[in-house]
C-alpha positions as CSV (number, residue, x, y, z in Angstrom):
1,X,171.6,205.2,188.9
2,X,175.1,206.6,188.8
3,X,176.6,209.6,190.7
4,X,178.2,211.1,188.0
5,X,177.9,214.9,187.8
6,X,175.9,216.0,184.7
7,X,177.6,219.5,183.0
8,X,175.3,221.6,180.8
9,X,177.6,222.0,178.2
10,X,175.4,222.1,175.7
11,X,173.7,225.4,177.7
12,X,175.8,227.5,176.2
13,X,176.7,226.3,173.1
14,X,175.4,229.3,171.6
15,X,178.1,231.4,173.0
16,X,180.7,228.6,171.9
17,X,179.4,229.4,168.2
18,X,179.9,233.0,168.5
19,X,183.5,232.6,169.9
20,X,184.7,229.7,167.5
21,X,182.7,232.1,164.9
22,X,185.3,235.0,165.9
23,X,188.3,232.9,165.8
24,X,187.4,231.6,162.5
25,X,186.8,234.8,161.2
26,X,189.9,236.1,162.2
27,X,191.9,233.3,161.1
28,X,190.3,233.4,157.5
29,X,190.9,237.2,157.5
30,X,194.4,236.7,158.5
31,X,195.7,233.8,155.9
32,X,193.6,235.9,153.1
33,X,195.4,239.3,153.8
34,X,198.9,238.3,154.6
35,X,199.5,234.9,154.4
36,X,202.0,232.3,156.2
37,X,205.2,233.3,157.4
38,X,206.7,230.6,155.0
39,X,210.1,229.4,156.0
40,X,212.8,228.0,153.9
41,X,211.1,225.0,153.2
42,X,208.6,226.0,150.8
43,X,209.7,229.4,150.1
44,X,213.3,228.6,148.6
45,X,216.6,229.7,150.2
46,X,220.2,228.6,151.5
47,X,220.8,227.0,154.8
48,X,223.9,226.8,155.9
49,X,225.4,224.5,159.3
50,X,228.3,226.0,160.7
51,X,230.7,224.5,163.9
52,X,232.5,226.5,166.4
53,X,235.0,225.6,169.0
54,X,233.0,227.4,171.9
55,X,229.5,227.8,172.5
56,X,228.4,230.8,170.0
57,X,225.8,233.5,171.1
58,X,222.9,233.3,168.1
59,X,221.5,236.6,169.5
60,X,225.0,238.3,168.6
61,X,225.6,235.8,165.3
62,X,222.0,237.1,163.9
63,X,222.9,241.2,164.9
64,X,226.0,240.3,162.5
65,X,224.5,238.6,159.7
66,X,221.5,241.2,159.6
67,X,224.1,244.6,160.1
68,X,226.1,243.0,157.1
69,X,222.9,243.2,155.1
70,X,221.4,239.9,154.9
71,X,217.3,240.0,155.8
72,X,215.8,238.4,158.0
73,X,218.6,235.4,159.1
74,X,217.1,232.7,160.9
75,X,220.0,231.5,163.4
76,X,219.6,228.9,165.7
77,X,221.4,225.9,167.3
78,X,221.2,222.5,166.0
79,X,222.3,219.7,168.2
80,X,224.8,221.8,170.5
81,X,226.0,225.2,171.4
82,X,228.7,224.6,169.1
83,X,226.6,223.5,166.2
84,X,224.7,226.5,164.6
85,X,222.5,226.4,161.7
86,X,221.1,229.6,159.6
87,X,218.7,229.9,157.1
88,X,218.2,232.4,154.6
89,X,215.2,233.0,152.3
90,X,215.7,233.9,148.7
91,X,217.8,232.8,145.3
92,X,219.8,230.0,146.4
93,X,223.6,231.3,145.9
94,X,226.5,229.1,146.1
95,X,228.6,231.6,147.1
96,X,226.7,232.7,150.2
97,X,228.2,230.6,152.5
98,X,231.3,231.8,151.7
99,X,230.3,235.2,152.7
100,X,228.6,234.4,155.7
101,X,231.9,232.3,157.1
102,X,233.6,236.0,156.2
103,X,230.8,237.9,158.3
104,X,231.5,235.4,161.6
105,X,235.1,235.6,161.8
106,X,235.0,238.7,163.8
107,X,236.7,236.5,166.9
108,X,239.7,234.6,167.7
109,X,237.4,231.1,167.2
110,X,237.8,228.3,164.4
111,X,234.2,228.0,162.1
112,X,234.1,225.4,160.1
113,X,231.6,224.7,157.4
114,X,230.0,221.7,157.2
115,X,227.1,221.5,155.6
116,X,225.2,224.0,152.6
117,X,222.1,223.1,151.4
118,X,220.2,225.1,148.9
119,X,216.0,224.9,147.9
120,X,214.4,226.6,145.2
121,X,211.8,227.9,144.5
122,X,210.5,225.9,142.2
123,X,210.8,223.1,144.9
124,X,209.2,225.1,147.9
125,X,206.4,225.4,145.4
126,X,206.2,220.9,145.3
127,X,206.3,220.9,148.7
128,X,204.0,223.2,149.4
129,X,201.1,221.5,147.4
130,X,202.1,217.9,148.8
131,X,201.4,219.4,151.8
132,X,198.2,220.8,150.9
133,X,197.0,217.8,149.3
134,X,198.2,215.8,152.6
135,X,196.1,217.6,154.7
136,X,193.0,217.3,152.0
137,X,193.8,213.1,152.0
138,X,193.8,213.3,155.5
139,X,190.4,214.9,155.8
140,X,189.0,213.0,153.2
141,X,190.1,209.4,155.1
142,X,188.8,210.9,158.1
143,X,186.0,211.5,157.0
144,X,185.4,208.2,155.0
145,X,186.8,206.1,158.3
146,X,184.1,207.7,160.9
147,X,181.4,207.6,158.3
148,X,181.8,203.9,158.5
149,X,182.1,203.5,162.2
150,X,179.8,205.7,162.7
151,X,177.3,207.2,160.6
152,X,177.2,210.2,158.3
153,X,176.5,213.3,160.5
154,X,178.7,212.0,162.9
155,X,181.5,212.0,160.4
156,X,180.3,215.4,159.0
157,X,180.6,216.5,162.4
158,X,184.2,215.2,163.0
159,X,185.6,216.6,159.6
160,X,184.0,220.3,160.0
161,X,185.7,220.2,163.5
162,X,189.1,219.1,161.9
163,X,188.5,222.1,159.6
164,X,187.5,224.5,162.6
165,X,190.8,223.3,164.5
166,X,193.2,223.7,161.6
167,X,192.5,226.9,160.4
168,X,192.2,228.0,163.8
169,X,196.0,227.2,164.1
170,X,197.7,228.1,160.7
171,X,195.5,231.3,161.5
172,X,197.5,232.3,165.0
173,X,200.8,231.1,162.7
174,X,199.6,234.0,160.4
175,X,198.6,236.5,162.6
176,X,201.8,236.3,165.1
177,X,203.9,235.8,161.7
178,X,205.4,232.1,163.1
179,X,207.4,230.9,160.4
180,X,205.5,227.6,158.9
181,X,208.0,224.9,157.6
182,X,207.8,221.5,156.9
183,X,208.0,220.7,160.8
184,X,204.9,223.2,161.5
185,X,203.4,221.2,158.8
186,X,203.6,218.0,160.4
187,X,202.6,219.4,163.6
188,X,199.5,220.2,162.0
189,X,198.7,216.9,160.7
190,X,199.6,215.9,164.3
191,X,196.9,217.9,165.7
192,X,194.4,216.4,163.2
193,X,195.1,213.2,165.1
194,X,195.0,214.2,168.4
195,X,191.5,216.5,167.6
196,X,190.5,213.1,166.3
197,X,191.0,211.0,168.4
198,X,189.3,213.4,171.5
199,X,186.4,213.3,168.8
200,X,185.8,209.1,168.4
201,X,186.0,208.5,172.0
202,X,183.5,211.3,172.7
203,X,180.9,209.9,169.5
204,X,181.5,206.4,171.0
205,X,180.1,207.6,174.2
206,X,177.2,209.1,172.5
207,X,176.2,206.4,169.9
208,X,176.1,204.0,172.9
209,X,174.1,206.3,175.3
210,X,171.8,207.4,172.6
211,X,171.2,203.4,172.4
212,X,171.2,203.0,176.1
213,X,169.2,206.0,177.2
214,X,165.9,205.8,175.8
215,X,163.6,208.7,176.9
216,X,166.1,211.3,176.9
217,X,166.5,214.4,174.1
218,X,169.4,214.8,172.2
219,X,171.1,217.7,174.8
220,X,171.0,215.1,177.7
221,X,172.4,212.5,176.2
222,X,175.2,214.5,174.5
223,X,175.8,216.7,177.9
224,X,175.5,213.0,180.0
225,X,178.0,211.7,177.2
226,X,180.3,214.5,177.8
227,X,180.3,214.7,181.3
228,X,181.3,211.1,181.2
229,X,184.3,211.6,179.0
230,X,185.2,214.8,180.5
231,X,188.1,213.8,183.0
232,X,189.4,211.4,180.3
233,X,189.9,214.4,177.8
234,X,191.6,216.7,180.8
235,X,193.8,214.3,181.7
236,X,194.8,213.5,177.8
237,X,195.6,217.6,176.9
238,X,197.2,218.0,180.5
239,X,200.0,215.6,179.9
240,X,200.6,215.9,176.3
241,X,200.5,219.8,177.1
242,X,203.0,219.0,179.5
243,X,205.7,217.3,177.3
244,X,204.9,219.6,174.9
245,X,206.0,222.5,177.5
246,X,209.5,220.4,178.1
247,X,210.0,220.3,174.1
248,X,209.1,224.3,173.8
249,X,211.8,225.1,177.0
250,X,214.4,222.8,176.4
251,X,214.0,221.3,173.4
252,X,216.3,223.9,171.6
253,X,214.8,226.9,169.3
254,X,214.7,225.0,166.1
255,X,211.3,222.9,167.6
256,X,210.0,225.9,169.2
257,X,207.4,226.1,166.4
258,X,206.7,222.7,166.1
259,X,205.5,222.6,169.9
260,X,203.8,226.0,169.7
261,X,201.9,224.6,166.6
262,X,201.0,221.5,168.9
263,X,199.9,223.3,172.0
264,X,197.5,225.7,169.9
265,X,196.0,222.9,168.4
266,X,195.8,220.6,171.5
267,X,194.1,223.7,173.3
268,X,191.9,224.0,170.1
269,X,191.0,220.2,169.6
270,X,190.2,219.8,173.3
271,X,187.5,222.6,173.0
272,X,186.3,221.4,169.8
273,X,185.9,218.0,171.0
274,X,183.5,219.2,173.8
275,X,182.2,222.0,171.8
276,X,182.5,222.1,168.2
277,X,182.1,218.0,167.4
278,X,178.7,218.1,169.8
279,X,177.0,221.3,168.6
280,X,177.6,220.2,165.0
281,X,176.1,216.8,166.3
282,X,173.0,219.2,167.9
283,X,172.9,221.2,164.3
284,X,172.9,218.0,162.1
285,X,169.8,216.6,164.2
286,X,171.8,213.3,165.4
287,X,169.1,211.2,166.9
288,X,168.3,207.7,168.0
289,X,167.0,206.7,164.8
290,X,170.4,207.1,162.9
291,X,171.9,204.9,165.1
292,X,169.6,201.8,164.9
293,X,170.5,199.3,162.3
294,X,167.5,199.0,159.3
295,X,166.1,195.1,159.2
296,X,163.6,194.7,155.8
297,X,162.7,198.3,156.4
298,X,162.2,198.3,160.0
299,X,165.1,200.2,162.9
300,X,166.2,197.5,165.2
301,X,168.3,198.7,167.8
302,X,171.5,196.1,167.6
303,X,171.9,196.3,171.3
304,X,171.2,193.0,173.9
């Protein structure tokens, strides 16, 4: 016997369909209606890395660029206070950083110019469907790696929850307008991870109760399996939410979307993992039987 506190999670699983149900609705209805925010990295556009002698103010150096008629400037530090980098969305022009050097000199500091890089179109558009097809290679490998170390509805499972977690996140991007770049991109693909890696440990536990627990239904085992995996999930999204606080508040504004892309989805995945993964275990009827190894027709359990 062990002294383990059982949870009912799977009590109220019903009223974790209904809310993932909500955000997932929400989420589709957002990135069909308006989109992603995209940045310059897929929409096409000038960036520009300017140096100045003292620490600049990008509050003030944005007021400038957008009262001199340029839309929407994305100004933010890179490296130092001294180092600033902008972005602008739109026809790359050569000529542009020419005339934003022109807008800046409104003090008695140096700029100096030392870096213009220009995307177009045509390659925001490439990167955008590498990145799409990442994330669908990704999935796909997922869901070929936990069939085989698992078994199919487990790996159904897994993938839908991926699914559930991702569009959860590029839907909050959509709906608070977050710019999405490349480094929200691979933030995603980092959450994919981290959702499923929460997931195996929690189907591990289950496959090997479901083999050591004889006479109990499907709930107890996965609510005893939970239970028992429970503090181990906690203390994984507490410290990685940590670190991912210290990147948000001090890591300098051009990662602030990269960590706020991870902490959605580590707050996501960890739900999932206790929610999503299980129910979908619940609605696939996962039982005994599918995890017993067939010998000349027969189910054998594998297990000592």
């Amino acid at each position: 016997m062990t002294d383990l506190k059982v949870y009912n999670f799977m009590g109220i699983r019903k009223y974790a369909v209904i809310f993932s149900a909500i955000l997932l609705s929400v989420s589709a209805w957002s990135l069909y209606t308006q989109g992603l925010a995209l940045g310059l990295d897929f929409s096409g556009g000038t960036q520009i890395e300017v140096g100045y002698e003292q620490p600049a103010n990008v509050g003030e150096l944005r007021e400038k660029l957008a009262a001199a008629g340029f839309d929407n400037p994305v100004v933010v530090h890179f490296g130092s206070e001294t180092d600033v980098l902008i972005r602008l969305q739109g026809e790359p022009d050569q000529k542009l950083a020419e005339q934003i050097v022109e807008v800046l000199k409104g003090d008695d500091q140096q700029i100096e110019l030392r870096r213009v890089d220009y995307v177009g179109p045509q390659i925001g558009e490439e990167l955008r469907e590498d990145g799409g097809l990442g994330m669908l290679t990704a999935l796909a490998v997922v869901m070929l790696y936990v069939a085989i170390r698992f078994q199919l509805k487990f790996s159904i499972a897994a993938v839908l929850a991926l699914v559930h977690d991702v569009v959860i996140t590029l839907g909050i991007f959509s709906l608070a307008r977050f710019e999405f770049d490349l480094t929200v991109l691979a933030a995603v693909l980092a959450v994919v991870g981290y959702s499923l890696n929460d997931t195996i440990v929690v189907s591990d536990r289950i496959r090997e109760n479901f083999r050591k627990i004889r006479k109990a239904t499907a709930i107890e085992v996965i609510n005893e399996s939970l239970s028992q995996t429970l503090w181990r999930t906690i203390n994984t999204s507490v410290t990685t939410m940590l670190v991912l606080l210290a990147l948000f508040f001090i890591g300098g504004e051009l990662i602030h979307n990269f960590a706020i892309a991870l902490m959605i989805g580590v707050g996501i995945g960890t739900y999932s993992s206790i929610y999503v993964a299980a129910t979908l275990m619940l609605g696939l009827k996962v039982d005994r039987e599918d995890l017993l190894e067939q010998v000349e027709g027969e189910l054998v359990d594998d297990l000592p």
